[in-house]
N, C-alpha and C positions, 0 to 999 in steps of 0.2 A: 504494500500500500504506500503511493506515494502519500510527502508530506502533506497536501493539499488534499487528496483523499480523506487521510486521517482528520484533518482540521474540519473538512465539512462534516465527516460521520460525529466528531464532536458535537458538533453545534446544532446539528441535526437530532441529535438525541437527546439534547439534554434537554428537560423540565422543570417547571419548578413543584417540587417534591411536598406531599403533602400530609404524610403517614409514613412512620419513619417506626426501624427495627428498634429496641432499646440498648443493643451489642453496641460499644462504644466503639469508637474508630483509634486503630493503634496509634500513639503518640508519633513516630517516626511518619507515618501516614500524612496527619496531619501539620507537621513540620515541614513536609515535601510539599504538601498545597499550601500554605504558605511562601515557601522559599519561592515557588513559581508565581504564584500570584504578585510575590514584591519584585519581580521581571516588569510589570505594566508599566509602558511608558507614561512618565509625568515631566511637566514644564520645567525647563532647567534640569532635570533631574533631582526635584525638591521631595520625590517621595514620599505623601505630606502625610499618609495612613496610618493611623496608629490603630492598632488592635486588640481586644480583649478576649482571649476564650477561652471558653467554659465547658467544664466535665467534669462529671458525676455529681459530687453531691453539689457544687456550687452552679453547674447546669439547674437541678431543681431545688437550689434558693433561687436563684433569677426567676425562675416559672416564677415559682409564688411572688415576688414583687410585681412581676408582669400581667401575672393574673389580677393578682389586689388592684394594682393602677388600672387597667381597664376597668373593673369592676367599680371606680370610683367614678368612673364617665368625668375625669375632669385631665384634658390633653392640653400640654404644652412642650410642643414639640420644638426645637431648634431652630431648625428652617420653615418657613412656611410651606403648608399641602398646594398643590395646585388648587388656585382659586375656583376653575372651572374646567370641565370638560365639553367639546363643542365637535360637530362632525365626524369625521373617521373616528374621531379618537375617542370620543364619549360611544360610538357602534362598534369600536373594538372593545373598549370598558365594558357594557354591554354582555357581548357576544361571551366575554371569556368568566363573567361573573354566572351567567346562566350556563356554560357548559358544566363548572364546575358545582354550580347546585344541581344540577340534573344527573351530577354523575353520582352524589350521594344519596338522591331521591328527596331532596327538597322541594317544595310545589311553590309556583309565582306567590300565593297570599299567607307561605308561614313565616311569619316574621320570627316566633319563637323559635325555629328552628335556623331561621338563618342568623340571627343572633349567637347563638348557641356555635354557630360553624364561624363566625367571624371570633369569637372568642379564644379561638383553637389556636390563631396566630402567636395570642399571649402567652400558651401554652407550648409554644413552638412545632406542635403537632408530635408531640413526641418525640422530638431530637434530642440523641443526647448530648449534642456542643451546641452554642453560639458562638460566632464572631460577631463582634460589636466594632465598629467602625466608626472611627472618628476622626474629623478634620479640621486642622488649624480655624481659628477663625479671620487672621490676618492674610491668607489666600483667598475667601470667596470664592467666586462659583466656580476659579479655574485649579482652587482645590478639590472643590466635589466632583469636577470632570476629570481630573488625574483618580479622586478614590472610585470615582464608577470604572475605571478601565481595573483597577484591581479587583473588585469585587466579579466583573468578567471572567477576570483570569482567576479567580479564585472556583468560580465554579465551574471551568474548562478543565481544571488540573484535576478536582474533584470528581469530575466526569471520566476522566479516563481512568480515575482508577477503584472506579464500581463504589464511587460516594453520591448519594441524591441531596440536593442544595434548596433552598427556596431564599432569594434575597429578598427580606423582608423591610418595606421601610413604615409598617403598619409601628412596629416596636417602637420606632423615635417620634410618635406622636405623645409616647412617655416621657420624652427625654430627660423628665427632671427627676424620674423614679430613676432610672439608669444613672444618671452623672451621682445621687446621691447613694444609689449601692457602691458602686466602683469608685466612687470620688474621685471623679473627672475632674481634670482642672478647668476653672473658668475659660482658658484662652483653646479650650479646643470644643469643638461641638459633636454631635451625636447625629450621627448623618444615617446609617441604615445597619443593619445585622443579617446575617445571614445563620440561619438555622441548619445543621446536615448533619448526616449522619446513612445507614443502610436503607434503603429504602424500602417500605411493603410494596412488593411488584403485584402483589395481588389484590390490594388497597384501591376499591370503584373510583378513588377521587384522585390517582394516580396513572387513571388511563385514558382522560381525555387529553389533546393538546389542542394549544393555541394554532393561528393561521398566523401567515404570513404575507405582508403585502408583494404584490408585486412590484417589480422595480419602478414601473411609471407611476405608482403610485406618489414615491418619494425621491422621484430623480428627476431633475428638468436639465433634459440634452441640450449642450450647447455646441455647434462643431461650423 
């Protein structure tokens, strides 16, 4: 398999993971998705990611902070949520919120039930690592665009070597639960987590996938 084969079957396969085994991932494992992940190119080469992660029993203290914070319905996240969703992008919103209730057997009018599944995030769906993901605050947004290329490669490297990933930035609408467990320093922010861990291959809400646009979608040829 050429390299470029392998890279597409990467990115081709991977999901975002939503039922996860409780077997933890061996340390050297995740050391190696690490070291690869801090390969992403960033500006200057100012590598600006700092990282937090979690297993065993301090994976489920963070649950329960994360549970408790949701459960308190009072969000103060870091960076601002997108204000609004509009077009493509509210019909892909959309599309992939209803694939993924229909793969558990959620119905359009149960709110108790989908409450109950958006809750599962806090719970990390069973993972037993996070990474928490944090960026300077003296970079702005071309620090969150150097840590979104790692959090890519974080779960490209995790993919190839049979780890299931969901990069979550549902977590940092806590941010203030997070900075106060881990006692974050003020000068860095709490940008998104990623949950991972074995993945249940046989888990209903593990077997739908997203689409993808096509090119003209999001290319305007110039020549």
């Amino acid at each position: 398999m050429t390299h470029h084969a392998a890279l597409q079957e990467l990115l081709g396969s991977r999901f975002s993971c939503r039922a996860f085994r409780a077997d933890p991932v061996p340390h050297e494992v995740i050391s190696q998705i690490l070291l690869d992940a801090g390969r992403a190119p960033s500006w200057c080469n100012a590598q600006p990611w700092k990282v937090i992660l979690t297993s065993g029993a301090e994976t489920d203290a963070f649950r329960d902070v994360m549970a408790a914070a949701y459960d308190s319905g009072k969000p103060a996240p870091d960076y601002p949520f997108p204000a609004t969703y509009s077009g493509a992008h509210l019909q892909r919103r959309r599309t992939c919120g209803m694939q993924l209730y229909e793969a558990v057997g959620i119905g359009r009018g149960d709110r108790t039930a989908r409450a109950a599944q958006m809750r599962e995030n806090y719970t990390f769906f069973g993972a037993p690592h996070v990474a928490v993901v944090t960026c300077p605050n003296e970079l702005g947004p071309y620090g969150v665009l150097d840590c979104g290329g790692f959090i890519t490669a974080f779960c490209l490297s995790a993919q190839a070597q049979g780890i299931g990933t969901v990069p979550q930035a549902a977590l940092s609408l806590f941010s203030d639960a997070i900075r106060d467990h881990f006692d974050i320093p003020e000068d860095r922010k709490v940008l998104a987590a990623i949950s991972f861990g074995y993945g249940k291959e046989d888990a209903p809400i593990n077997r739908f996938r997203t689409d993808r646009a096509e090119l003209d979608e999001f290319v305007e040829w110039k020549s």
